[in-house]
C-alpha positions in Angstrom: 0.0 0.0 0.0 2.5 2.5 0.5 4.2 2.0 -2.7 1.0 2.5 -4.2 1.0 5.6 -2.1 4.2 7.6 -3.3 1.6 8.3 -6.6 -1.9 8.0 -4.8 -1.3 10.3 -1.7 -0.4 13.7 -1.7 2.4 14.9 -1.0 3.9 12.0 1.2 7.1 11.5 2.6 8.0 10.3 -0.2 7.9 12.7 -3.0 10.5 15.1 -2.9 9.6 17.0 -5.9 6.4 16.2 -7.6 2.8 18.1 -9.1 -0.6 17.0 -7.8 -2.6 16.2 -10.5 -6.5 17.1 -9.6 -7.8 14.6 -12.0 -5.9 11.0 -12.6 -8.3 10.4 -15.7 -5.2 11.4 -17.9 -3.2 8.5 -17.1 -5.9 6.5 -15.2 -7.8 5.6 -17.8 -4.6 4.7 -20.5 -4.0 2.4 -17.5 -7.5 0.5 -17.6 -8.2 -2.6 -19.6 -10.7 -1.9 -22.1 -14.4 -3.7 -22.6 -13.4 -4.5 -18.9 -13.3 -0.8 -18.1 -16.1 1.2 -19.6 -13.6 3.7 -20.6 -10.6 2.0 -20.6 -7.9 2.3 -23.0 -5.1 -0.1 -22.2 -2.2 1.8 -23.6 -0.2 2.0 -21.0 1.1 -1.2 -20.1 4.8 -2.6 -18.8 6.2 -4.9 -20.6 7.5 -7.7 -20.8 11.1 -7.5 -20.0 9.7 -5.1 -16.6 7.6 -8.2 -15.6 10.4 -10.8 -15.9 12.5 -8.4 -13.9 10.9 -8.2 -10.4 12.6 -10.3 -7.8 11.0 -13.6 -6.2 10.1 -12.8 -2.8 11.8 -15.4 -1.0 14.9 -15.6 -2.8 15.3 -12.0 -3.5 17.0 -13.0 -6.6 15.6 -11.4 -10.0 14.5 -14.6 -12.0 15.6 -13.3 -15.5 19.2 -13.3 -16.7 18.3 -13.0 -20.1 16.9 -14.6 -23.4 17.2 -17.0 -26.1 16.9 -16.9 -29.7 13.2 -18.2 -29.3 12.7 -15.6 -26.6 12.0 -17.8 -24.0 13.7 -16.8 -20.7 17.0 -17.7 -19.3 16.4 -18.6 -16.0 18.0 -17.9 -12.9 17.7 -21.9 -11.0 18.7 -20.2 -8.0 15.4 -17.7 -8.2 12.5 -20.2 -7.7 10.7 -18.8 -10.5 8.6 -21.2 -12.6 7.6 -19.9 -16.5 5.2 -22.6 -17.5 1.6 -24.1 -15.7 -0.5 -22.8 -13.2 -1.8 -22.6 -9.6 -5.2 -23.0 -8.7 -7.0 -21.0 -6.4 -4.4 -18.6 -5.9 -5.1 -15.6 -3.5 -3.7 -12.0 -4.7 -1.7 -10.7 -1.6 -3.7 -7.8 -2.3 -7.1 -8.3 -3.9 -8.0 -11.6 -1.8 -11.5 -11.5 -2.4 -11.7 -13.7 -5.3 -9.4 -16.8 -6.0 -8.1 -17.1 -9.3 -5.9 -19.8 -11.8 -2.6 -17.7 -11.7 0.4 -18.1 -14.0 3.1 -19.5 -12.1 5.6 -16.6 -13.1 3.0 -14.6 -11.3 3.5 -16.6 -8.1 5.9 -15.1 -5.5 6.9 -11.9 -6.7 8.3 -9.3 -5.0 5.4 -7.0 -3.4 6.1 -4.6 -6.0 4.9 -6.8 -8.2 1.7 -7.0 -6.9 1.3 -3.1 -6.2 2.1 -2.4 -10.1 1.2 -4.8 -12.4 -2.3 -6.3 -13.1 -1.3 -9.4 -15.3 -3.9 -11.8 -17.0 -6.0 -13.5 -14.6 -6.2 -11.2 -12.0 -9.0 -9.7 -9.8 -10.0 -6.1 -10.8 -8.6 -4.2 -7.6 -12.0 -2.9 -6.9 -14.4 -5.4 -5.6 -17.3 -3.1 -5.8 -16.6 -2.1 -9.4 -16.5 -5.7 -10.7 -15.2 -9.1 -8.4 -14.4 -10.9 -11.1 -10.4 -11.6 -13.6 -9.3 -9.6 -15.4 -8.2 -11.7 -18.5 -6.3 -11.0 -21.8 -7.2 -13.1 -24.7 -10.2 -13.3 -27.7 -13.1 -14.1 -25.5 -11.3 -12.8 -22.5 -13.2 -10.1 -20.3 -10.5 -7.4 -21.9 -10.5 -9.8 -25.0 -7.9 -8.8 -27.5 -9.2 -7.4 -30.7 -7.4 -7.1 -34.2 -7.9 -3.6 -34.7 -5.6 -2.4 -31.6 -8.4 -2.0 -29.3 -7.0 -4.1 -26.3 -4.0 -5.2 -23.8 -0.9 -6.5 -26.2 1.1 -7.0 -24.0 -0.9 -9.2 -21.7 0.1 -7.3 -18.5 -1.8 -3.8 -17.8 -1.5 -1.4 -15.0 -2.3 -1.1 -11.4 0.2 1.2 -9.7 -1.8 4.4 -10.7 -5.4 3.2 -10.0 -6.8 4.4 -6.9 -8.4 0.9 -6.0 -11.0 2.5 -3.5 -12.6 4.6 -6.7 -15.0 3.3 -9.4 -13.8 4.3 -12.8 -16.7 3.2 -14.4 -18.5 6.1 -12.8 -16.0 8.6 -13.7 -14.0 8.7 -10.5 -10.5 8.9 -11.8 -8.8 10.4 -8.6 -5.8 12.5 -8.1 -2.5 11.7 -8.0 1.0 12.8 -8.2 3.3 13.3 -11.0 6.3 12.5 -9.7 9.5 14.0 -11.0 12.1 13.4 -8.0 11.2 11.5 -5.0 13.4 9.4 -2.1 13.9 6.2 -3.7 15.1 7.7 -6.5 17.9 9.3 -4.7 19.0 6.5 -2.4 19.5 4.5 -6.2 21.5 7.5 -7.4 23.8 7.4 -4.6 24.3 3.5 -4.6 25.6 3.7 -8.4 27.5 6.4 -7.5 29.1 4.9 -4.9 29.6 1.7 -7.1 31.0 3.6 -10.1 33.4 6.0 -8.1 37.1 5.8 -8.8 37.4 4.7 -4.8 34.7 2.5 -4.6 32.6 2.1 -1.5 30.4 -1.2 -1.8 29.4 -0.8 1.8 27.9 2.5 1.1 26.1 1.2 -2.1 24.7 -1.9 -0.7 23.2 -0.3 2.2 21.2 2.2 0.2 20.1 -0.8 -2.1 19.2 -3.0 0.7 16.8 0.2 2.0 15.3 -0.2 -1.1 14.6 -3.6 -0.9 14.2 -3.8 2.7 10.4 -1.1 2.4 9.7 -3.9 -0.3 10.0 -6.6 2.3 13.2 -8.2 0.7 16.1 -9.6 1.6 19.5 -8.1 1.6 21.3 -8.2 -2.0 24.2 -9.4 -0.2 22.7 -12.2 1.0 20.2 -13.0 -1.7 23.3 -12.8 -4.0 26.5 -13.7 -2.2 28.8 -13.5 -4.6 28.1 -10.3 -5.1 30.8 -9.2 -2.4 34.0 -7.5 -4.6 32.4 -7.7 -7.5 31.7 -4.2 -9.2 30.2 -5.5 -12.5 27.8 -7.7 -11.0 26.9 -5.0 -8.3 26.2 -2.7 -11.3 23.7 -5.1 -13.1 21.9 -5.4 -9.8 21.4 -1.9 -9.1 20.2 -1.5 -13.0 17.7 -4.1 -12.2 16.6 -2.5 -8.5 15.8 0.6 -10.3 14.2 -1.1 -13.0 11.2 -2.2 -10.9 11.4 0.6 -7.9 11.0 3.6 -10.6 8.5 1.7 -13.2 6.3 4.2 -15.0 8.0 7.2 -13.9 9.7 7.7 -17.1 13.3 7.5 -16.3 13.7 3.8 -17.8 15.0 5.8 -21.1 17.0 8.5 -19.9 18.5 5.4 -17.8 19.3 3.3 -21.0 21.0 6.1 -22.7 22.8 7.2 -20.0 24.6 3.5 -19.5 25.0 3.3 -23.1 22.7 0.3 -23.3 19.7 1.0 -25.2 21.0 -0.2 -28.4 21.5 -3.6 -26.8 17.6 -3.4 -25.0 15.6 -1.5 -27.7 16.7 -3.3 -30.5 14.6 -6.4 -32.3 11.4 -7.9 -32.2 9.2 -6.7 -29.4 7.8 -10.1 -27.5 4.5 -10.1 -25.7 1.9 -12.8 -24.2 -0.6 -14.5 -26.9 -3.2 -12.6 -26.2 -5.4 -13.4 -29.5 -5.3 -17.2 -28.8 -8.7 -18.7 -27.7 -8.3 -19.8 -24.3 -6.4 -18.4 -21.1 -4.8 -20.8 -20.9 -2.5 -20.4 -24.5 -2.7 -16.7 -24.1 0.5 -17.2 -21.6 2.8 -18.3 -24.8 5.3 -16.0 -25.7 5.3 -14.3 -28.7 5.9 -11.4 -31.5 2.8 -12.1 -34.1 0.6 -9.5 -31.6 2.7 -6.4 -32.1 2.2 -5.5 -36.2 4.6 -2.3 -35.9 7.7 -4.2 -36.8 10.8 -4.4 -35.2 12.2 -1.7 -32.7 15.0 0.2 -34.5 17.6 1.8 -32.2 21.2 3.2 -33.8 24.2 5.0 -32.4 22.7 8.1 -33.0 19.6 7.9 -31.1 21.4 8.5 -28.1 21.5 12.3 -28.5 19.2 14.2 -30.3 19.8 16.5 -33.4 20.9 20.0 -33.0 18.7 22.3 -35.3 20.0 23.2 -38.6 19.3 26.6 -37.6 21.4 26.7 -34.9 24.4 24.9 -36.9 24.2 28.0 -39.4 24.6 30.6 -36.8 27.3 29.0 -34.8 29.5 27.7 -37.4 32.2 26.4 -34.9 29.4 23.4 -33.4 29.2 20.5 -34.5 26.5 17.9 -35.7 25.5 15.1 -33.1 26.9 11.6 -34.5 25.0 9.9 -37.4 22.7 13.0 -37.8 
């Protein structure tokens, strides 16, 4: 709940810079499913590299290392995160009034998991809106529909939906915009401290494990011991930690410039769940027929923008960004 909080209450503890947004109907209803949500749009939605990434709750480990040529999952064995079948009359930590079939890579997540993503299957978080699943596929109660009109990716959003308000009746909610806030600043201090020319792991592990500790994890060090001396490891980590902690607060691209990794992450076929199959059941496959756009193009030069021709011809000394 209090993650949910640092958008949904104003101005917490948490937010150190921020704007209160009087009505949430902006993002709000990008977030809802549509057909499920009288006036939902589904546009908004994480993907689903952000899903894989979000640790296992007991482990603390992040159950993704990477991906085949197929683009199945390379899986952590250490984790405890299961990809394929399903558990029965699952209880949501959160939304416990109805019992579901859950996916088992939905199965103990990290709580911020819960608080952010509704992924097919799921209760609607408001029991007096609707009690029953929300579920992504042709026939589904957010069924997928050729024409764009639904969930692609098979995973839509909670985090910004005020779960005590009915959308349906226009109650949309406020919430905050955040543009700097605590969490962010105890991440950008623990790469700091890990990228430094006179490194101090201490000092970065402590302000990751404050992270994970409001999520109810364990300690990095101990969910990954060999983490101890080991700079490059301790970097992917703390890539990962901010991954989930600062989802949808669009930073995940400014981040991926920055480390000079976008053209390795935004480049290829973009995967999703099947949500036009005909059952729940196969809408959990992996794959790329759902998205029609093509392939995700991104070169050297997209890390910086183009400078204006009109300011090239005034100052005749500056030079052209790379490749533009």
């Amino acid at each position: 709940r209090s993650y949910m909080g640092v958008t949904l209450e104003k101005w917490n503890k948490e937010v150190i810079w921020g704007q209160w947004q009087t009505d949430g109907m902006f993002i709000v209803v990008r977030c809802n499913p549509p057909k499920f949500c009288k006036t939902g749009y589904g546009g908004y939605c994480p993907s689903i590299r952000l899903v894989d990434t979000y640790p296992m709750a007991a482990s603390g480990r992040f159950p993704v290392t990477g991906y085949n040529a197929d683009g199945s999952p390379v899986i952590d064995p250490k984790s405890g995160y299961v990809e394929d079948g399903f558990k029965d009359s699952y209880k949501h930590p959160l939304d416990t009034f109805l019992l579901v079939k859950a996916h088992n890579s939905c199965v103990g997540r990290d709580a911020r998991f819960y608080a952010s993503v509704l992924a097919n299957g799921f209760p609607w978080l408001n029991p007096a809106m609707r009690k029953d699943a929300v579920t992504f596929f042709d026939g589904g109660t957010s069924s997928y529909s050729g024409s764009g009109d639904c969930v692609k990716a098979g995973y839509s959003w909670r985090r910004m939906t005020d779960p005590t308000l009915n959308t349906n009746q226009g109650n949309w909610g406020q919430l905050v915009a955040l543009i700097f806030r605590l969490g962010e600043i105890y991440l950008n201090y623990a790469e700091a401290c890990n990228e430094k020319p006179n490194r101090d792991e201490a000092e970065a592990l402590k302000y990751i494990n404050l992270i994970r500790e409001r999520s109810g994890l364990n300690k990095l060090e101990d969910a990954y011991p060999e983490v101890k001396g080991n700079k490059n490891l301790l970097r992917e980590l703390i890539q990962k930690e901010r991954m989930v902690e600062l989802a949808f607060e669009t930073l995940r691209l400014s981040d991926l410039r920055r480390w000079m990794t976008a053209k390795d992450v935004l480049n290829g076929k973009v995967w999703t769940r099947n949500v036009a199959a005909k059952n729940y059941e196969d809408s959990w496959h992996r794959t790329t027929s759902i998205w029609a756009s093509g392939d995700r193009v991104f070169t050297d030069k997209n890390y910086l923008f183009p400078i204006p021709q009109e300011q090239l011809n005034e100052m005749q000394n500056l030079t052209q960004n790379y490749g533009w």
